[in-house]
N, CA, C and O atoms as a CHARMM CRD file, in Angstrom:
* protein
*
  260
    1    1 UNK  N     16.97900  11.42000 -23.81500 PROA 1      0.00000
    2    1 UNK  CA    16.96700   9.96500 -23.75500 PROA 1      0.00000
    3    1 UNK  C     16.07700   9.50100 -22.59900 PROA 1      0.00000
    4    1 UNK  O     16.01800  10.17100 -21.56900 PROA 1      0.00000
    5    2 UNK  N     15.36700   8.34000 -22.75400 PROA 2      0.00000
    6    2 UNK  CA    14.33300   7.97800 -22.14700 PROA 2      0.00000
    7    2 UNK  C     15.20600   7.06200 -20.90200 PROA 2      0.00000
    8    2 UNK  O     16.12300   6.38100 -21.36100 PROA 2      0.00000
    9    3 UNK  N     14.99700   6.98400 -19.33300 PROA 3      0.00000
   10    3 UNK  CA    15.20900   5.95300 -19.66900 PROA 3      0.00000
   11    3 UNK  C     14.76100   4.61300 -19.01600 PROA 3      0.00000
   12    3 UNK  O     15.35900   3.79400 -18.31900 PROA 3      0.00000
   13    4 UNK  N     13.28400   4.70100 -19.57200 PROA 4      0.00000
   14    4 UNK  CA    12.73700   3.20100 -19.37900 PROA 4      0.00000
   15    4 UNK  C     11.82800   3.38900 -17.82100 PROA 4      0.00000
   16    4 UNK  O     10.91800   2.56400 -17.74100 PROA 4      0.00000
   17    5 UNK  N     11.90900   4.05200 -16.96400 PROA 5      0.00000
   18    5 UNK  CA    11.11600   4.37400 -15.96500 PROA 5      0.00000
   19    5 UNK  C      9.89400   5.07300 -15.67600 PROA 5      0.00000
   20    5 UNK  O      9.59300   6.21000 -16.03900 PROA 5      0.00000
   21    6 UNK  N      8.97900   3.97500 -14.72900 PROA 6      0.00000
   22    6 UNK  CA     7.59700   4.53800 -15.04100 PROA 6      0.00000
   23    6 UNK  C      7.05000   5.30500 -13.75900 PROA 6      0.00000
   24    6 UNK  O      7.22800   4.69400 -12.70600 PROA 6      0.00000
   25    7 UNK  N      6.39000   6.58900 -13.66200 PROA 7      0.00000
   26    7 UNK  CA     6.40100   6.17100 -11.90400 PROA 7      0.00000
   27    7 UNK  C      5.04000   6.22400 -11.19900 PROA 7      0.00000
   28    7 UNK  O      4.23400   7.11900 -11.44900 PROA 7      0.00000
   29    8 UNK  N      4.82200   5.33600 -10.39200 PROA 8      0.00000
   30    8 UNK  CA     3.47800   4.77800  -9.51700 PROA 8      0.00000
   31    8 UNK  C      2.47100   5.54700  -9.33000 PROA 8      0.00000
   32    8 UNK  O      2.52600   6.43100  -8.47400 PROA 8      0.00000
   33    9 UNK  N      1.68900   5.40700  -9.87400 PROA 9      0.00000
   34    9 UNK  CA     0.02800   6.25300  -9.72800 PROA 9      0.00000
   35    9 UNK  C     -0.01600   7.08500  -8.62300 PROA 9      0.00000
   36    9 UNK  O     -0.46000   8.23300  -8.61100 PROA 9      0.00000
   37   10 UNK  N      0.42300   6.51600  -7.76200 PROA 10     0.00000
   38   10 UNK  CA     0.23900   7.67100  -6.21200 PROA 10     0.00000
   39   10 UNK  C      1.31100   8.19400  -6.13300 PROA 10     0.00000
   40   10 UNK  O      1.20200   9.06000  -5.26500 PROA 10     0.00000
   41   11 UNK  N      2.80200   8.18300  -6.72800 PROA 11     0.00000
   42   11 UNK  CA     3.95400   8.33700  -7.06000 PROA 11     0.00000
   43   11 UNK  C      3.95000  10.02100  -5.93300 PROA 11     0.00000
   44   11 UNK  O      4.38300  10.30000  -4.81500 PROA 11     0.00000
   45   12 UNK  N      3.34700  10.63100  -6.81700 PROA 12     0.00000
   46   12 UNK  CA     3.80900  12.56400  -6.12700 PROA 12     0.00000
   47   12 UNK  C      2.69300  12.85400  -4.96100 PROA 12     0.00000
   48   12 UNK  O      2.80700  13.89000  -4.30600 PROA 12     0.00000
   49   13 UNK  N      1.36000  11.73500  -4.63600 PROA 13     0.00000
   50   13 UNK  CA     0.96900  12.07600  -3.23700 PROA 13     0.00000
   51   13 UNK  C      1.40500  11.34000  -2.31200 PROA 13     0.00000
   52   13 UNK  O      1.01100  11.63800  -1.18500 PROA 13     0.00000
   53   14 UNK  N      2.27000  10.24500  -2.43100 PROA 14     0.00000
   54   14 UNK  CA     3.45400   9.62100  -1.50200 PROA 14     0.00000
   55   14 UNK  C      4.08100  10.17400  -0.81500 PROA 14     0.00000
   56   14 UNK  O      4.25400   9.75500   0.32900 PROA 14     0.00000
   57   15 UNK  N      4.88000  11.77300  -1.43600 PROA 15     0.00000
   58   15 UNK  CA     5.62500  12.32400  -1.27400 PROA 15     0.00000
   59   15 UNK  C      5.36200  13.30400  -0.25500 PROA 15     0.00000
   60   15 UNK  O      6.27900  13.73300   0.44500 PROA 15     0.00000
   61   16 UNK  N      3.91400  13.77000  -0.09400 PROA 16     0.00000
   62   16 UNK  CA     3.31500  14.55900   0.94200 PROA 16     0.00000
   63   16 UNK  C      3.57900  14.60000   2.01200 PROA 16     0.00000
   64   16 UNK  O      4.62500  13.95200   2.04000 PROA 16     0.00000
   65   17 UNK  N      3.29800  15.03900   3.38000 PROA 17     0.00000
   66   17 UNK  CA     3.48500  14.69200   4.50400 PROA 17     0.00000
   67   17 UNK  C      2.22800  14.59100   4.91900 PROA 17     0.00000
   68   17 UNK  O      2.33100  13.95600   5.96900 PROA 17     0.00000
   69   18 UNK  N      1.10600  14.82300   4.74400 PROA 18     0.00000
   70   18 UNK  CA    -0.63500  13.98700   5.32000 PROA 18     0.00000
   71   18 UNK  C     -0.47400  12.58700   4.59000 PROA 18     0.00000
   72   18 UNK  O     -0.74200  11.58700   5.25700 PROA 18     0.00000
   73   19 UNK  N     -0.13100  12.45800   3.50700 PROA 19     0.00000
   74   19 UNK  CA     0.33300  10.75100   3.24700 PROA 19     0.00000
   75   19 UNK  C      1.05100   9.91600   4.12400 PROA 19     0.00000
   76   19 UNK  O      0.43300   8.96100   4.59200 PROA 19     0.00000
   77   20 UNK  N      2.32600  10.09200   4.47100 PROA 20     0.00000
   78   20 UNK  CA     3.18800   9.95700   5.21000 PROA 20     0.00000
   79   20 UNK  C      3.07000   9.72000   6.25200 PROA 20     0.00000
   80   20 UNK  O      3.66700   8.73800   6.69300 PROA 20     0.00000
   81   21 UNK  N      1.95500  10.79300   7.40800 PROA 21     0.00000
   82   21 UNK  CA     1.16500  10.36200   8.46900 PROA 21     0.00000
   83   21 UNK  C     -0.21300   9.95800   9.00100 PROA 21     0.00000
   84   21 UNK  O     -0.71100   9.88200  10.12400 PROA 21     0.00000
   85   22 UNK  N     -0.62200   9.73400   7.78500 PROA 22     0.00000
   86   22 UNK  CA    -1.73300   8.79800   7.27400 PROA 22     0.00000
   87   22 UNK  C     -1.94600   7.69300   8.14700 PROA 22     0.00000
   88   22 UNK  O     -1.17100   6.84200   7.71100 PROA 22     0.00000
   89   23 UNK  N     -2.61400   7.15300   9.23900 PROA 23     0.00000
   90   23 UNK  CA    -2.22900   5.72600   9.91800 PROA 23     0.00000
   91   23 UNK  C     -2.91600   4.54400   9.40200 PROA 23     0.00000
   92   23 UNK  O     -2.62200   3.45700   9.90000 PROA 23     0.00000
   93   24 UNK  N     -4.01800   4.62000   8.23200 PROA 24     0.00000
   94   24 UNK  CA    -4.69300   4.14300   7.78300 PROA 24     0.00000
   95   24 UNK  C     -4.38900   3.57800   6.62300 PROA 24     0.00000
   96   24 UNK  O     -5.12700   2.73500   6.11500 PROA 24     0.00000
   97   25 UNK  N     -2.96300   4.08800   5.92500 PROA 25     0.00000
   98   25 UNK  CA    -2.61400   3.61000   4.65600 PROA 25     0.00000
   99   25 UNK  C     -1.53500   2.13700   5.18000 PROA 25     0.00000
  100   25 UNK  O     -0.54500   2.10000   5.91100 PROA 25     0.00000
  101   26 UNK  N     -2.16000   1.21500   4.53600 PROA 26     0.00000
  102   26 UNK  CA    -0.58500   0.39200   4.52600 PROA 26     0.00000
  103   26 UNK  C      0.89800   0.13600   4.79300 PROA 26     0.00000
  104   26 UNK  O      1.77400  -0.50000   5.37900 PROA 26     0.00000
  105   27 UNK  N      0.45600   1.31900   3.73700 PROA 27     0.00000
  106   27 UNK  CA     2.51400   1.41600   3.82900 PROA 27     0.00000
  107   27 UNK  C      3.70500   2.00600   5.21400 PROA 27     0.00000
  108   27 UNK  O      4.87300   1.90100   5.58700 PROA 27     0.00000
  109   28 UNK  N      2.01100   2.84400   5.66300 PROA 28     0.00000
  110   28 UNK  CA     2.90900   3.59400   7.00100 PROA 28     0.00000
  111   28 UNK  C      2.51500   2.41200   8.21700 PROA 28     0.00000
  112   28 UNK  O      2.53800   2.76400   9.39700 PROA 28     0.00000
  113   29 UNK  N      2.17000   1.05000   7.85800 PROA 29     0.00000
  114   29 UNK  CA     2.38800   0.07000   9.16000 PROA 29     0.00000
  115   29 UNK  C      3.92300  -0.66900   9.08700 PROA 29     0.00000
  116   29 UNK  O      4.79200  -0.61900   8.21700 PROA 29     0.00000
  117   30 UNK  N      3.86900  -1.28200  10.22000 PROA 30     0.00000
  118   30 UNK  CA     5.29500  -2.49900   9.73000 PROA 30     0.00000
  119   30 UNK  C      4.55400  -3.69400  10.01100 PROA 30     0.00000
  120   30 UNK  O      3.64700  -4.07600  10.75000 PROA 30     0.00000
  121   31 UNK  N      5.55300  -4.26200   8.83900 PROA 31     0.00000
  122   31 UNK  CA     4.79600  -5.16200   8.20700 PROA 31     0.00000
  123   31 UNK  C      5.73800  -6.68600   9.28000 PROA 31     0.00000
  124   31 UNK  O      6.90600  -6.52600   9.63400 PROA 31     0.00000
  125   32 UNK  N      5.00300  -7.92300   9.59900 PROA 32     0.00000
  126   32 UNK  CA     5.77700  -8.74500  10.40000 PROA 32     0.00000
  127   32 UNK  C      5.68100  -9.73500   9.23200 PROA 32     0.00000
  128   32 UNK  O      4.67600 -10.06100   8.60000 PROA 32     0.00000
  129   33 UNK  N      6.90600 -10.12800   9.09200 PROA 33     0.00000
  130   33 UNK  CA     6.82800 -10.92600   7.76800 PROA 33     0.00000
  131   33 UNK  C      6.38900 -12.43500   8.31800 PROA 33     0.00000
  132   33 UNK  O      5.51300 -13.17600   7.87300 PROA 33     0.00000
  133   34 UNK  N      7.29500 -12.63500   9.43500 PROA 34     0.00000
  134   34 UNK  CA     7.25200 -13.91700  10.07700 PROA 34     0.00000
  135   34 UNK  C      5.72700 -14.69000  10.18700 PROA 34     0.00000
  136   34 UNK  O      5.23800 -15.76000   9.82400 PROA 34     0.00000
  137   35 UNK  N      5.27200 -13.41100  10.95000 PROA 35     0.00000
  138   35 UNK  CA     3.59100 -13.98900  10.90400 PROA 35     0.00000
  139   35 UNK  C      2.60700 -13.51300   9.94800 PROA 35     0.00000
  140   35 UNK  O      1.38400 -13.58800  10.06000 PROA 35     0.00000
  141   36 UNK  N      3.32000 -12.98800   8.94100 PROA 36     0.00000
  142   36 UNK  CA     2.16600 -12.26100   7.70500 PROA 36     0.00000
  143   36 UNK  C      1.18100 -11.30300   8.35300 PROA 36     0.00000
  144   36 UNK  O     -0.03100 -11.40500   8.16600 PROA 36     0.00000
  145   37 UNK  N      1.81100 -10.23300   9.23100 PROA 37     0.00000
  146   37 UNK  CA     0.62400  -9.66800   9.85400 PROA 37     0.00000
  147   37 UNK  C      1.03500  -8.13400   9.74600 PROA 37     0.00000
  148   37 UNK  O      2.18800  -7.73000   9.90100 PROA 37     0.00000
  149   38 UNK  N     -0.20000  -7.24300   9.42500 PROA 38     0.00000
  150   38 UNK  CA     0.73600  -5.54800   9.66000 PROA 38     0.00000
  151   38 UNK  C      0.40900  -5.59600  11.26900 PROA 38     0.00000
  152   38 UNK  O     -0.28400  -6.25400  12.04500 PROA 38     0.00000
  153   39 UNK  N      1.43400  -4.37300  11.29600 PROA 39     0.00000
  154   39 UNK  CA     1.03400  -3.76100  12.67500 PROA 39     0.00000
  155   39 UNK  C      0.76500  -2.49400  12.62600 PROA 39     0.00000
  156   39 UNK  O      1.66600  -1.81000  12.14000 PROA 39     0.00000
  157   40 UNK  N     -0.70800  -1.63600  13.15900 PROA 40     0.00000
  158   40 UNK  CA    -0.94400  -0.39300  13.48000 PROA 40     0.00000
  159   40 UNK  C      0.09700   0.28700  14.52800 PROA 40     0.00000
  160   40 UNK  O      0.79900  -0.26400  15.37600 PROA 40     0.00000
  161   41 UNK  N     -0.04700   1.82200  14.15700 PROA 41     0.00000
  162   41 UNK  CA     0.37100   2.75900  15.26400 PROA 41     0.00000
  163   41 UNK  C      0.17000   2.06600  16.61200 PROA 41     0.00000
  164   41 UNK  O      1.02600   1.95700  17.49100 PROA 41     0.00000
  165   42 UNK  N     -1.16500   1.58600  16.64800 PROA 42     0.00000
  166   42 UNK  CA    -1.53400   1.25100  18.24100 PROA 42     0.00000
  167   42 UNK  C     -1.13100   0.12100  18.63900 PROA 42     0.00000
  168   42 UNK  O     -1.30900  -0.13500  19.83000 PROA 42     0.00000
  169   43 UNK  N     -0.46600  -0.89800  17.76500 PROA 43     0.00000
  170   43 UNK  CA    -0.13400  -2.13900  18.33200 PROA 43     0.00000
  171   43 UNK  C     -0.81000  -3.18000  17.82500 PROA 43     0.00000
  172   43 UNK  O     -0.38000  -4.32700  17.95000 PROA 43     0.00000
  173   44 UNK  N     -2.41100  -2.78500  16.93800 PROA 44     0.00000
  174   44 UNK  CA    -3.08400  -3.91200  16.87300 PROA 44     0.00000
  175   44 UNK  C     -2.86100  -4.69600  15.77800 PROA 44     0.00000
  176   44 UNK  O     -2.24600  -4.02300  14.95100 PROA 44     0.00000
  177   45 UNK  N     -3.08300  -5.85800  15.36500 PROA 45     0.00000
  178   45 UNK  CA    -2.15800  -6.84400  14.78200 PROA 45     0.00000
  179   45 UNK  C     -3.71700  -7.20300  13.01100 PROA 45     0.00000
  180   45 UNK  O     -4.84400  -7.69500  12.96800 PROA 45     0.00000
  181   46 UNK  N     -2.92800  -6.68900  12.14800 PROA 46     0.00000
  182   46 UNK  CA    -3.92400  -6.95000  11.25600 PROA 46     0.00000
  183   46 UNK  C     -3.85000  -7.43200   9.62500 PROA 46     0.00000
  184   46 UNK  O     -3.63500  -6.84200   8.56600 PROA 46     0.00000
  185   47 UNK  N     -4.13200  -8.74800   9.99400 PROA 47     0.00000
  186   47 UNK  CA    -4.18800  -9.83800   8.95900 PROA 47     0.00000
  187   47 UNK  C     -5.19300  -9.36000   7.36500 PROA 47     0.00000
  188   47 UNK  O     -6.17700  -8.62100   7.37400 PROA 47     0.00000
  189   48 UNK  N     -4.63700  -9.96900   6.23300 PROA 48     0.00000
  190   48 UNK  CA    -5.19700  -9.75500   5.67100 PROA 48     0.00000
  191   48 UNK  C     -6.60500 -10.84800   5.15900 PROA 48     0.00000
  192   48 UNK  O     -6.28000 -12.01000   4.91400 PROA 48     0.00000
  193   49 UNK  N     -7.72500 -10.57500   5.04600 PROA 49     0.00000
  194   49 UNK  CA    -9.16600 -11.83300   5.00000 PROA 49     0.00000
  195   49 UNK  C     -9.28600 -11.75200   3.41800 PROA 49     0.00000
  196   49 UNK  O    -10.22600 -12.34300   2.88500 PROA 49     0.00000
  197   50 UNK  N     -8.69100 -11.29200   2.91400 PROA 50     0.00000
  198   50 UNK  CA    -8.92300 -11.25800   1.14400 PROA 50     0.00000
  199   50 UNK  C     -8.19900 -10.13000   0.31300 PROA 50     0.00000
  200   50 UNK  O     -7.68600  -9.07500   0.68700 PROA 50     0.00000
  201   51 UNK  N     -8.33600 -10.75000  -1.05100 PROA 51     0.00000
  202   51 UNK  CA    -8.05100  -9.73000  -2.09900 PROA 51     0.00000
  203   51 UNK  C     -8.92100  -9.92700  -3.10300 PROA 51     0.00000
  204   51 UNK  O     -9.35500 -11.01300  -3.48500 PROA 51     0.00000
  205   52 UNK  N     -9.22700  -8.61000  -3.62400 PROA 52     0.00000
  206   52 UNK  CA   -10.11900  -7.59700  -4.40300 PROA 52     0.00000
  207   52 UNK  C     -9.36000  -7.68200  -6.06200 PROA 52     0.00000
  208   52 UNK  O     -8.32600  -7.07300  -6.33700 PROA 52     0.00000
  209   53 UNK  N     -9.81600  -8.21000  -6.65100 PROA 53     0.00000
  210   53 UNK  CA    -8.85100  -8.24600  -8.38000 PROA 53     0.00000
  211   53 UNK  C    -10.21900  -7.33600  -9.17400 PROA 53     0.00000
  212   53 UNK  O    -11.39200  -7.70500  -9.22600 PROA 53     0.00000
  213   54 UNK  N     -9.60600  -6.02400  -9.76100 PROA 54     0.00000
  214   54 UNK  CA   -10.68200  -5.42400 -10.58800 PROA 54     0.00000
  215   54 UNK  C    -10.18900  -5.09100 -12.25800 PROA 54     0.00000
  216   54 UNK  O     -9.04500  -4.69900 -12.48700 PROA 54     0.00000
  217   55 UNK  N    -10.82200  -5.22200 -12.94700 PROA 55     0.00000
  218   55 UNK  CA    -9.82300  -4.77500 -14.22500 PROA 55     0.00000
  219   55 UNK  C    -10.94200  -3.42600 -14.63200 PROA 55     0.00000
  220   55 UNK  O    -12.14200  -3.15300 -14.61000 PROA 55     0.00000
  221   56 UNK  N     -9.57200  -2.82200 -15.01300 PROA 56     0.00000
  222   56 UNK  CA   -10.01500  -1.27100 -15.47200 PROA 56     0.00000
  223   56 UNK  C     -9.25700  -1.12000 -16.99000 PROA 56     0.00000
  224   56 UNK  O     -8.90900  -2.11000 -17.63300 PROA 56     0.00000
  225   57 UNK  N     -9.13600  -0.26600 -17.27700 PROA 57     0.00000
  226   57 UNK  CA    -8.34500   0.62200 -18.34700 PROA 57     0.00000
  227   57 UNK  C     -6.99200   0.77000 -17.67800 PROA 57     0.00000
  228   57 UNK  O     -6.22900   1.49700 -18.31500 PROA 57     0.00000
  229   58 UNK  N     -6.61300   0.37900 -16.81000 PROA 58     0.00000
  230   58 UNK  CA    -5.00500  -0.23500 -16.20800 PROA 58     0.00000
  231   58 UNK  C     -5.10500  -1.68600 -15.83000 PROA 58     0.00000
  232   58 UNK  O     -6.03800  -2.42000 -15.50700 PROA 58     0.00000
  233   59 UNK  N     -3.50400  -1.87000 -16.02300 PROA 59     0.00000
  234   59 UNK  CA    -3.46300  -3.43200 -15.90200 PROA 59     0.00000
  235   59 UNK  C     -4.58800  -3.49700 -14.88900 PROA 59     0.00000
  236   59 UNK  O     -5.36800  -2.58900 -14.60000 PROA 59     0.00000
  237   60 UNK  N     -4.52900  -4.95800 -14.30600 PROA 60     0.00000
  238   60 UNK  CA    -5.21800  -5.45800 -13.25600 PROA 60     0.00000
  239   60 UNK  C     -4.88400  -4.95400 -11.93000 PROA 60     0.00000
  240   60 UNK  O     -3.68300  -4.70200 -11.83000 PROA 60     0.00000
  241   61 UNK  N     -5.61500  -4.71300 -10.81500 PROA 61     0.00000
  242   61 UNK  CA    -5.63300  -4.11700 -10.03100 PROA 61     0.00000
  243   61 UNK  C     -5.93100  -5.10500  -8.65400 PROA 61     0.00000
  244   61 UNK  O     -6.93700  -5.79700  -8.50000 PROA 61     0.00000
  245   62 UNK  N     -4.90500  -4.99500  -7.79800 PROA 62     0.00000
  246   62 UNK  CA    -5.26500  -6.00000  -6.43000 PROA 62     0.00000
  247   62 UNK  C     -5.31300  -5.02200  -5.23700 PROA 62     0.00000
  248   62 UNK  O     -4.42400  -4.21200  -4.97300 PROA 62     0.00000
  249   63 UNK  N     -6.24200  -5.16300  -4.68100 PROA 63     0.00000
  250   63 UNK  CA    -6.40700  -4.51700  -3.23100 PROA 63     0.00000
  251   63 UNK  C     -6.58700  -5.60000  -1.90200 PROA 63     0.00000
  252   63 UNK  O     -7.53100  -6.39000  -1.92400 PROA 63     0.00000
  253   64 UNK  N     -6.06900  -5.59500  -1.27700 PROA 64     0.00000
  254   64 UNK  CA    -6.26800  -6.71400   0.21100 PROA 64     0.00000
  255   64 UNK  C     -6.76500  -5.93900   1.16500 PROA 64     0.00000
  256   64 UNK  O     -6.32400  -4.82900   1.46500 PROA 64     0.00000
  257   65 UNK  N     -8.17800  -6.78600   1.93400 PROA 65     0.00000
  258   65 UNK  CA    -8.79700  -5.58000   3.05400 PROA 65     0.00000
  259   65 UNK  C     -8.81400  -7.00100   4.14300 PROA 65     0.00000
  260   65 UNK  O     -9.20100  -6.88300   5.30600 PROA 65     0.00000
């Protein structure tokens, strides 16, 4: 039985540990919600200036740099 779950393109290199301590990926900043800002390892405070919409052969695709 199926059931109904899909899992995320980067799904099994998430799981790595060079992912994980990656300082360059997103996900390993914290994020300040208050002021919409990530924060690096080092402290420095970094806003996002845009997003990137591309369509492929997967849904639509957003990247923010």
């Amino acid at each position: 039985m199926l059931n109904g779950q899909l899992k995320l393109a980067n799904y099994e290199i998430s799981k790595t540990k060079k992912y994980k301590i990656d300082i360059s990926r997103r996900e390993n900043m914290t994020y300040d919600e208050k002021e919409d800002v990530y924060l690096c390892k080092a402290g420095r405070r970094l806003t996002v200036i845009g997003i990137k919409r591309s369509k492929s052969k997967t849904p639509l695709e957003e990247h923010t740099f």
